[in-house]
C-alpha positions in Angstrom: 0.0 0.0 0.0 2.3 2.3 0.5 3.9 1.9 -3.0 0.6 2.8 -4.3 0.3 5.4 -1.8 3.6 6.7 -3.0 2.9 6.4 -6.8 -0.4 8.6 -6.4 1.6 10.8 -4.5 4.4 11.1 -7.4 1.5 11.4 -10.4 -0.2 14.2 -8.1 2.9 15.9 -8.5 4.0 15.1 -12.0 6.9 13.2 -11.1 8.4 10.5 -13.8 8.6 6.5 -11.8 10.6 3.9 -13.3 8.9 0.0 -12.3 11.7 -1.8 -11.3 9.8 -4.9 -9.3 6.6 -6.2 -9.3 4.6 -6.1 -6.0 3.3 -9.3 -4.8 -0.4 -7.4 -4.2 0.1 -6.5 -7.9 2.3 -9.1 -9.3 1.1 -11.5 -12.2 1.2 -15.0 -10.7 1.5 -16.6 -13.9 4.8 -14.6 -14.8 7.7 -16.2 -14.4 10.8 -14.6 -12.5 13.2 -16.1 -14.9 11.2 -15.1 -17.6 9.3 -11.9 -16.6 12.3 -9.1 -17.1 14.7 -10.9 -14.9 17.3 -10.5 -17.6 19.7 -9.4 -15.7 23.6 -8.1 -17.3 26.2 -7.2 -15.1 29.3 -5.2 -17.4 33.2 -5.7 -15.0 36.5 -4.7 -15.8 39.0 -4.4 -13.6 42.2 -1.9 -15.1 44.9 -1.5 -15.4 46.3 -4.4 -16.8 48.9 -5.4 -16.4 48.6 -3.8 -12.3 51.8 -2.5 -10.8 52.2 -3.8 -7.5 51.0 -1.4 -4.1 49.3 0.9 -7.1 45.4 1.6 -7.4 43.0 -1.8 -9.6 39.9 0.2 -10.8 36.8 -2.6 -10.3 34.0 -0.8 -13.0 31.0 -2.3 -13.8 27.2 -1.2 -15.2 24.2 -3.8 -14.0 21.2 -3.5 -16.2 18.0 -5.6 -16.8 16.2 -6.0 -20.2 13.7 -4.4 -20.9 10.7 -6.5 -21.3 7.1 -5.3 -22.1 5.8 -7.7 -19.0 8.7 -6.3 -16.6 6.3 -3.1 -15.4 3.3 -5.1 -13.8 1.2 -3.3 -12.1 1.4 -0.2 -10.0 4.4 -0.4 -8.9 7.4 1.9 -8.5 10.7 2.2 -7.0 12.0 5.9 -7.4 15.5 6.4 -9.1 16.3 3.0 -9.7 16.1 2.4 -13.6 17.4 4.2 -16.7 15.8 3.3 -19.9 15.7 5.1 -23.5 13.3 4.5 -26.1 16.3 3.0 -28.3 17.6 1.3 -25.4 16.4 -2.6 -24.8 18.2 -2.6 -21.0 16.9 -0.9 -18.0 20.3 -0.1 -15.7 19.3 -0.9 -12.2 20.0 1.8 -9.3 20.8 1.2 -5.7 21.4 -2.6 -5.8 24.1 -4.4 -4.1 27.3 -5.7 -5.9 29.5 -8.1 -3.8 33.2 -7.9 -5.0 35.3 -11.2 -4.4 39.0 -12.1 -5.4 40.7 -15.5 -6.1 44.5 -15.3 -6.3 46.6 -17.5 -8.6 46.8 -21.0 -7.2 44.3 -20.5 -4.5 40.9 -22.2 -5.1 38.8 -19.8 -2.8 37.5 -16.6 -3.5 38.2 -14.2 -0.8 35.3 -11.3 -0.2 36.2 -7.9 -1.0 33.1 -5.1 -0.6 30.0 -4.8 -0.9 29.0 -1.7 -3.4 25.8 -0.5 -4.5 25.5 0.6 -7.9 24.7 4.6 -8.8 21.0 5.9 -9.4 21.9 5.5 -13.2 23.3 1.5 -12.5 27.3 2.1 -12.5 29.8 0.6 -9.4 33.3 1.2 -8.8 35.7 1.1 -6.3 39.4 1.0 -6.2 41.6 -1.6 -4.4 45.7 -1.8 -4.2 47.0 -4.7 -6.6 48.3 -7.1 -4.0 48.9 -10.3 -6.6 47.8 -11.4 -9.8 44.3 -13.1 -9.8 40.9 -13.0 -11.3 38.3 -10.5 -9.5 34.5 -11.2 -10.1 31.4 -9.0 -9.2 28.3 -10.5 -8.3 24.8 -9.2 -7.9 22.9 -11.8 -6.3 19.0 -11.1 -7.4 16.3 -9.5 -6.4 12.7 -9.9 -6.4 12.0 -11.2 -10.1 15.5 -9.7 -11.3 17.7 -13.0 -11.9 21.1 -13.3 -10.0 24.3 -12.1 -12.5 27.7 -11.9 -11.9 31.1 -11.2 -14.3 34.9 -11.9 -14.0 38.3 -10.2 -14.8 41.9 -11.1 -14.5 44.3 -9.0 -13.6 48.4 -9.9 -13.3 50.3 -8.0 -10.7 53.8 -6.8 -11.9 56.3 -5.5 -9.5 58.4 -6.7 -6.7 57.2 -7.9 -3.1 58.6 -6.0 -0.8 
């Protein structure tokens, strides 16, 4: 209710809502979360590479959703959290979490980094110091009928250890 109350509020004022979820008082039941605009994309790079050792590893990344005609269900809103052009086929999701993990050469565990949230407009970053080569990977981990996604990129340390 108060989605709805917040919605009538935002048209009484002329404010622009992006749907990003579907309420379950509104939902579809026969949509399928896979199916029903849970596309999700998640876009990593982690630069620069080759890393110098004790120096700055830019982790970048843009999460977005496709943009299906049975995503918006509803009455349902959730302000600032999608960007979506006419020409554009991807929503990029706002204000959801990104967990950022590490697995160094030779080890077999990732290790847990941060947890980010993306920008209003769906981009993350952060900056770490390049310890040892290894592969970094981003993951968002889903959301109510947005579908888990995650993305990997290696990076090799250069340098010597001190």
């Amino acid at each position: 209710m108060r989605r709805l109350a917040a919605g009538l509020a935002a048209a009484a004022l002329g404010a622009t809502m992006v749907a990003t979820a579907a309420s379950p008082a509104f939902a579809d039941p026969d949509l399928d979360p896979d199916v029903a605009g849970g596309h999700t994309s998640l876009q990593f790079d982690a630069n620069p590479e080759p890393a110098r050792r004790g120096r700055p590893i830019t982790l970048e990344g843009k999460l977005s959703v496709q943009c299906d005609e049975d995503y918006i269900s509803g009455f349902v809103s959730v302000h600032h959290a999608d960007y979506c052009k006419d020409s554009e086929r991807w929503h990029r999701l706002g204000w959801k979490r990104i967990t950022i993990l590490f697995q160094p050469d030779g080890s077999g565990k990732w290790e847990y980094v941060d947890t980010i949230k993306t920008s209003g407009k769906g981009y993350f970053g952060t900056k770490v110091p390049a310890r040892t080569s290894g592969t970094w990977r981003a993951v968002f981990e889903g959301a109510r009928w947005l579908a888990p996604s995650e993305a990997t990129d290696y990076v090799r340390v250069v340098g010597r250890r001190h």
